[in-house]
N, C-alpha and C positions, 0 to 999 in steps of 0.2 A: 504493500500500500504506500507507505513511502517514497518508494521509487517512484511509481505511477504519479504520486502528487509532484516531487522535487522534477519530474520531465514535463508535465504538461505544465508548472506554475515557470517554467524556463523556455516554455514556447509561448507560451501563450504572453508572456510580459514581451519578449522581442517581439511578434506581432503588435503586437497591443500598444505600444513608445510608438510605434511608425505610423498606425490611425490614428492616436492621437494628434500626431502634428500633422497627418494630415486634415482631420478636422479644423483644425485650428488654423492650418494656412488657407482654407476654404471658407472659414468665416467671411457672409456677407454673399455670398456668391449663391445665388438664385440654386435649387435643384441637387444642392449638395448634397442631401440627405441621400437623394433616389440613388446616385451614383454611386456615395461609398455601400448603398445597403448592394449594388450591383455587383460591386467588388469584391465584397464580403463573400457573396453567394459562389461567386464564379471563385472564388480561392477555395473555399470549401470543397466546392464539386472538383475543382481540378487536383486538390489533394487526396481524394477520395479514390477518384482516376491512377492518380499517381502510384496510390498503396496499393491499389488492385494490381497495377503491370512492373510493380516495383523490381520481381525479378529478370522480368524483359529489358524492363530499363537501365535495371545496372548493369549486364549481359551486353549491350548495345555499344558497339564504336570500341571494342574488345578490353570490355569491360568498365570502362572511363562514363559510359550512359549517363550515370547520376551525377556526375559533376559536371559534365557540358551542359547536361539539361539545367542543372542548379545557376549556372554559367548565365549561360542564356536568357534563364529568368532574371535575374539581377541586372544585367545588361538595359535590356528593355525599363524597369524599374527605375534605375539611373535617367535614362535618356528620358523619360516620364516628367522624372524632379528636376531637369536642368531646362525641359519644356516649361513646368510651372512657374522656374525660377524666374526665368530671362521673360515670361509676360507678366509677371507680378513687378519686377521692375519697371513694369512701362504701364501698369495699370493700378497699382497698389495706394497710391493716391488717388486716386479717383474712389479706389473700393473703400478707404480708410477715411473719405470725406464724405459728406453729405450724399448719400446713397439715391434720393431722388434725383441727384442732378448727373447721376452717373450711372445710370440705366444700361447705357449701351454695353460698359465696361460690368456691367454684372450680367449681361445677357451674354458675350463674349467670354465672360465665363466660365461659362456650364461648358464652355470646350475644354477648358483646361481641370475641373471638376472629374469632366470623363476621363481622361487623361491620368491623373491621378487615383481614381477608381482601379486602373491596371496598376499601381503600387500597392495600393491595397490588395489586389486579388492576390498580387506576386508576392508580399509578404506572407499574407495567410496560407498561399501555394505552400510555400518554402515550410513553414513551422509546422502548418496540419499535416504535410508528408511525414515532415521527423517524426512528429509524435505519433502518430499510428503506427509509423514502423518502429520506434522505439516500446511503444506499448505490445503490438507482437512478439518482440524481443521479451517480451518479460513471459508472455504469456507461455511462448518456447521454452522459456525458462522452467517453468514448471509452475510459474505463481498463481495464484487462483484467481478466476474472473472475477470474483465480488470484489476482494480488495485492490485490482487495477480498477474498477470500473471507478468503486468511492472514491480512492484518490486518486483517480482522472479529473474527476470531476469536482474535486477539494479543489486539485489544482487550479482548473481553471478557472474556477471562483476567483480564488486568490489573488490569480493572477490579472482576471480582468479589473476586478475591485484596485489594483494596484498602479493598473496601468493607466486608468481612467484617471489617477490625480492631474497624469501626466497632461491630459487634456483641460482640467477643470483649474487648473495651475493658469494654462497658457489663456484658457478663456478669459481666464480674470484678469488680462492686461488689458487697458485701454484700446481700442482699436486701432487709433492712429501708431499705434508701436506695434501691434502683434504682426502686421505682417515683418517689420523690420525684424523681429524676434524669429519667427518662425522662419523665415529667409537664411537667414542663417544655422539653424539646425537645420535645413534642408539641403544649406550647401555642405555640412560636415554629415549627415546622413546619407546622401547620394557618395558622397565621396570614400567614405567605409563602405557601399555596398560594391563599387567599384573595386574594393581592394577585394573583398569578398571572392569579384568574379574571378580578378586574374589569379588568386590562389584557386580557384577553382582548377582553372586552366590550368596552371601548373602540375596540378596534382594528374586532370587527366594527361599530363607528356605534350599540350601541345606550347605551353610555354617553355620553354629548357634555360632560358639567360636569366640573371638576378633571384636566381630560387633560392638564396641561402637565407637563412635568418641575419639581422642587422643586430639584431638583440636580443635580450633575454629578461620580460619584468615579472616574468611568474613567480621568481622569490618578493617581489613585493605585493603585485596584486593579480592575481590568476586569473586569466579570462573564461575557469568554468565556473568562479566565484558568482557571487548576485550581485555583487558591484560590477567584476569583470562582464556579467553577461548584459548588463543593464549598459554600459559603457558601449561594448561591443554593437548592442542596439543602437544607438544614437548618434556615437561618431564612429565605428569600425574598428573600436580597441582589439589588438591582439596582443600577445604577451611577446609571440617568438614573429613581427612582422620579415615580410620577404623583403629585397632591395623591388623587385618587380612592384608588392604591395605598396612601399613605400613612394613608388616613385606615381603608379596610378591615382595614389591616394593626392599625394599633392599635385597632380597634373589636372586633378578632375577639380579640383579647388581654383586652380589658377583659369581652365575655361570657363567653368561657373561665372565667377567673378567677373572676368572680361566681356564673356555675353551679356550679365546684369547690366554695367557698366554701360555696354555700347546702347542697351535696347532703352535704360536711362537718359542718356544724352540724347536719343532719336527723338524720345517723347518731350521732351526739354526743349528741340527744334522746334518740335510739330505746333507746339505750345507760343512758341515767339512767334510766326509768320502765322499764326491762326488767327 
């Protein structure tokens, strides 16, 4: 029982950190709701999918399957939050001011809402695979279905009840700052799931340059700890990162940034000659 609770209260909180700020970088934005509740469903079913062909998948691309596909999902996720970041740069005042006079930029929106919804699926994709297939793991094991089932589902109490501050924290900032707030965990979020994928890759053999570890902080703080795994959620802590890791991580920071930046200054034109 134990077990069952300590794996699903450690998926469920890293899913749970990334809807959080996604809700909260969606504040104000017409249709939010329908999109994340969209995301949600389609991460469930596709992790469902996922535990079903779990041994096909890892079998697949001689043997590498689960981390290309893990790969891939993150990939897309990233490129998701670096779409919301660069139009929140160029609309986030409009959405952070007087919301009737900024219609257009909340109906323009809901594309980026949708958009986002595909982070959400791919995060809940990613955790509801593990935990099924780590709850199978136990069941193999020999553990009895009642006590995985209870604390499955402790867990995920737990873990949603924990993860929800993380939302109810960000809601509580004044609106003219939360996008500034959320913008920024999104660019140190996108940026760890980036590192995420190229360790992926690595692992499947098709990265081979920069695979060594740069460090080692697991004698201070372990990234299977619930600080570490809570870290790991938010900005992509690892204990032992790669040079590959390190270098995706800050490259995905430094494009983030320059697109905020240019798609900022565009809006700042649009605004003088308007």
């Amino acid at each position: 029982m134990i077990g069952a609770f300590v794996i699903a209260f450690r998926e469920v909180i890293e899913a749970g950190l990334i809807i959080g700020i996604v809700l909260a970088a969606t504040r104000g934005i017409a249709g939010r709701g329908r999109w994340i509740g969209l995301g949600v469903f389609g991460g469930l079913a596709g992790a469902a999918l996922v535990a079903l062909f779990a041994e096909r998948i890892s079998d697949a691309f001689e043997g590498a399957g689960q981390e290309i596909l893990n790969a891939g999902v993150l990939i897309v996720a990233v490129l998701m939050l670096i779409w919301h970041n660069t139009w929140m740069a160029k609309h986030g005042r409009e959405l952070a001011g007087e919301l009737r006079a900024a219609g257009e930029a909340v109906r323009t929106g809901q594309s980026t809402a949708a958009g986002l919804a595909l982070v959400v699926g791919a995060a809940i994709l990613r955790e509801g695979a593990e935990l099924v297939l780590f709850l199978y793991g136990l069941v193999a094991s020999g553990t009895s279905g009642p006590n995985i089932q209870f604390g499955a589902l402790a867990g995920v109490a737990v873990g949603a009840a924990t993860s929800s501050v993380s939302y109810f924290g960000l809601a509580a900032i004044p609106t003219r700052y939360v996008f500034s707030v959320t913008s920024g965990l999104i660019v140190l979020l996108a940026a760890g799931l980036a590192a995420q994928a190229a360790q992926f890759l690595t692992n499947a053999g098709l990265i081979t340059v920069l695979d060594r570890p740069l460090w080692n902080t697991s004698a201070i703080l372990r990234e299977d700890s619930l600080v570490g795994r809570v870290l790991h959620a938010l900005v992509g802590y690892t204990d032992r990162p790669s040079g590959m890791q390190v270098l995706v991580y800050l490259g995905t920071i430094l494009i983030m940034v320059a697109l905020m930046q240019v798609s900022s200054a565009g809006k700042r034109r649009q605004l003088r000659t308007a």
